[in-house]
C-alpha positions in Angstrom: -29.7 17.4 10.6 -26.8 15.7 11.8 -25.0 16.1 15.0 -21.6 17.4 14.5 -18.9 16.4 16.6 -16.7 18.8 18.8 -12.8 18.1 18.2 -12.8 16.2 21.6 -15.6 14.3 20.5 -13.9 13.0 17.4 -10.1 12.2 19.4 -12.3 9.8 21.6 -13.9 8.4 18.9 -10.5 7.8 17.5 -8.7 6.7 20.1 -12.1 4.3 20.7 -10.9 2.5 17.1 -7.1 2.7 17.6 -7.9 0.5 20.6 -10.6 -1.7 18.5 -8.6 -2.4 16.0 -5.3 -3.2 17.7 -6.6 -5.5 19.8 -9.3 -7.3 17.0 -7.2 -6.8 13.4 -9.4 -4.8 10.9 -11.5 -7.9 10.3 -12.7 -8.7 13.9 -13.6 -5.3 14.9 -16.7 -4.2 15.7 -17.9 -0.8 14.8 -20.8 -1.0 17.5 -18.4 -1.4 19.8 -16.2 1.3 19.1 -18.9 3.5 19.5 -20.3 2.4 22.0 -16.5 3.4 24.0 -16.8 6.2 22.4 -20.0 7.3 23.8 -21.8 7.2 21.0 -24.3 5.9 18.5 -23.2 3.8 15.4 -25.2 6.1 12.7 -23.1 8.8 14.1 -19.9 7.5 13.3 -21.3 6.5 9.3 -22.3 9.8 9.4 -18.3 10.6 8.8 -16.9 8.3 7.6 -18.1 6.0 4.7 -17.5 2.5 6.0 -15.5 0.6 8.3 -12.1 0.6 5.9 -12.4 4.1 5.8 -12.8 4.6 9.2 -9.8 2.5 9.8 -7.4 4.7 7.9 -9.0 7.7 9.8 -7.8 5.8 12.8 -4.2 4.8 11.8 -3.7 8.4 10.4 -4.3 9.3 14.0 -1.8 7.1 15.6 1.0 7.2 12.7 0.9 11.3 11.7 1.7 12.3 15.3 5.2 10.7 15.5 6.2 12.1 12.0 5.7 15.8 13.1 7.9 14.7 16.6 10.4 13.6 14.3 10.3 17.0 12.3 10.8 19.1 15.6 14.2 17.2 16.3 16.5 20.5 15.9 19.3 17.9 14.0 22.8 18.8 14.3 24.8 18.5 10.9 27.7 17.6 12.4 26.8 14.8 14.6 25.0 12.0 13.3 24.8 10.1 16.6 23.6 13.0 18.6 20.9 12.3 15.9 20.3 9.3 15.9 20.2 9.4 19.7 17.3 12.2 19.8 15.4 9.9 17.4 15.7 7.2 19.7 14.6 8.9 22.7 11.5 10.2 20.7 10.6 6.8 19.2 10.9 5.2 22.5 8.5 7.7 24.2 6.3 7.3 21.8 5.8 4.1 21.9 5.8 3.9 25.7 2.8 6.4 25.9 1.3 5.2 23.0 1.7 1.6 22.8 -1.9 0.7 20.8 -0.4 2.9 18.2 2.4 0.7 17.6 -0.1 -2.3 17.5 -2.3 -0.7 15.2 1.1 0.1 13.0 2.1 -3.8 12.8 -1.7 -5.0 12.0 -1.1 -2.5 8.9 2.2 -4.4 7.8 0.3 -7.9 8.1 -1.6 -9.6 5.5 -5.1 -8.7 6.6 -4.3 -5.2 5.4 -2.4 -5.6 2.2 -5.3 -4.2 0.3 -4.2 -0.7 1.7 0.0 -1.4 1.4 0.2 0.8 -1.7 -1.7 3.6 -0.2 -0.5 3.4 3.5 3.3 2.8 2.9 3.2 6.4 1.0 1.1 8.1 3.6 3.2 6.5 6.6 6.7 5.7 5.5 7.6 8.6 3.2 8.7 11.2 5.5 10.3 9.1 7.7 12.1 7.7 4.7 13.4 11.4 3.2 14.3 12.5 6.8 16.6 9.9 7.6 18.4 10.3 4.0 18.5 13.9 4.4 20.1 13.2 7.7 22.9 10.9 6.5 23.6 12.6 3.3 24.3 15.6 5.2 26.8 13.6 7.8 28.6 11.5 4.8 28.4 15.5 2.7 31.2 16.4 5.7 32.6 13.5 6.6 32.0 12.3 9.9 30.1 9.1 8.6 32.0 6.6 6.0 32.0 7.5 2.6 31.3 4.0 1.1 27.8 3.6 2.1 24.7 4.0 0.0 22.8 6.3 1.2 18.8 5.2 0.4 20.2 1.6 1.6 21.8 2.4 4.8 18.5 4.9 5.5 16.6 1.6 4.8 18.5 -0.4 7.3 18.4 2.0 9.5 14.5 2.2 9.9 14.4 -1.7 9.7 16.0 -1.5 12.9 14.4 1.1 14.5 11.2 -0.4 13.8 11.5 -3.8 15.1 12.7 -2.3 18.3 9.5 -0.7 18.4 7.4 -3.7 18.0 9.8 -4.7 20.6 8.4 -2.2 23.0 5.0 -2.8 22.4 3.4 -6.0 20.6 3.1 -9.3 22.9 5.4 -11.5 20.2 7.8 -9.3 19.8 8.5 -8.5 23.6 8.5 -12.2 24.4 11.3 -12.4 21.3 13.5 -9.8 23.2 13.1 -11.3 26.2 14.0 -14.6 24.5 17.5 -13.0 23.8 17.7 -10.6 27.1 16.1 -12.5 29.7 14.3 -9.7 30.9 13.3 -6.7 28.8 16.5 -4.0 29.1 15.8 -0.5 30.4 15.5 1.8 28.0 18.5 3.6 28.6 20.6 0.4 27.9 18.7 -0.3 24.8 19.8 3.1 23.4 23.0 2.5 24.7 24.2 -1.2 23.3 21.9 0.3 20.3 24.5 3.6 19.7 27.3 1.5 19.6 25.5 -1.0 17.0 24.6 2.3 14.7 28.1 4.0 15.8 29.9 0.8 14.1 27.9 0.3 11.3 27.8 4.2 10.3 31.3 3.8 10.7 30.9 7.4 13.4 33.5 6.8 16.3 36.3 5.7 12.7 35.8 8.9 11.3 36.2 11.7 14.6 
């Protein structure tokens, strides 16, 4: 009979391959190893999950699905689009400050290597995101407070580009050494959302329309 794994048990095991596989790429990972950090045995980790792909999208659920529910608890105000945009800066940033193998893991998964999963994974990770921030700027163009010549899906699109990179900015070695390459020094985080309001304030056309 196999052992089954307490909750806790399953987290570390998790956590074990978020670290694995952001530091290795899926390809370079080892699975012994990961269990091994995990404090346990190899045939216990096969016993759920069938195979090392599979395991892998166990382990980028666990790193990607936590930050869409944060997003979801943002109590948005229809009225104010950069009070918005501000709260889903603040969260983003966090996020990626206490959980910065998460944001690795979430590059490796836009790289080649993994373009056998794009299909899947850009449904499973991107979607929410992708109707929230329309939702969110449909309602602030629906009253007026945003400019009324943008398309919507487009503008949501450029927004999450953005938002993104900033991300990777925060947490992958190139992309750090890239801000610095324009900064110097890598900004405080309260600066970043600063200069970064008045770039989404001009380009939402915001401050125009009060």
């Amino acid at each position: 009979m196999h052992r089954k794994l307490e909750k806790e048990d399953l987290d570390r095991l998790m956590e074990a391959g978020v670290s694995e596989f952001a530091e290795k790429g899926l390809d370079k990972a080892n699975i012994s190893t990961i269990a091994k950090k995990a404090g346990l045995s190899v045939g216990v980790l096969y016993n759920y999950f069938d195979g090392k792909d599979d395991f892998f999208l166990h382990c980028v659920r666990h790193a990607v699905e936590p930050l869409g529910g944060m997003i979801e608890q943002i109590e948005f105000r229809p009225d104010d689009l950069e009070e918005n945009m501000r709260l889903i800066l603040q969260t983003l940033f966090r996020y990626a400050r206490e959980h910065n193998d998460y944001y690795v893991l979430y590059h490796e998964i836009t790289s080649g290597g993994c373009r056998k999963f794009a299909a899947q994974l850009v449904e499973e990770v991107e979607a929410a995101t992708a109707k929230g921030y329309m939702k969110m700027i449909e309602a602030g163009k629906g009253i007026g407070v945003v400019r009324q010549d943008m398309d919507i899906p487009l503008f949501a699109f450029f927004s999450d580009c953005l938002l993104m990179m900033i991300q990777f900015s925060m947490s992958c070695d190139y992309y750090k050494k890239r801000l610095e390459l324009y900064c110097g020094e890598e900004p405080s985080e309260e600066k970043l959302i600063q200069e970064l309001m008045k770039f989404v304030s001009g380009a939402f056309g915001i401050r125009e329309q009060r």
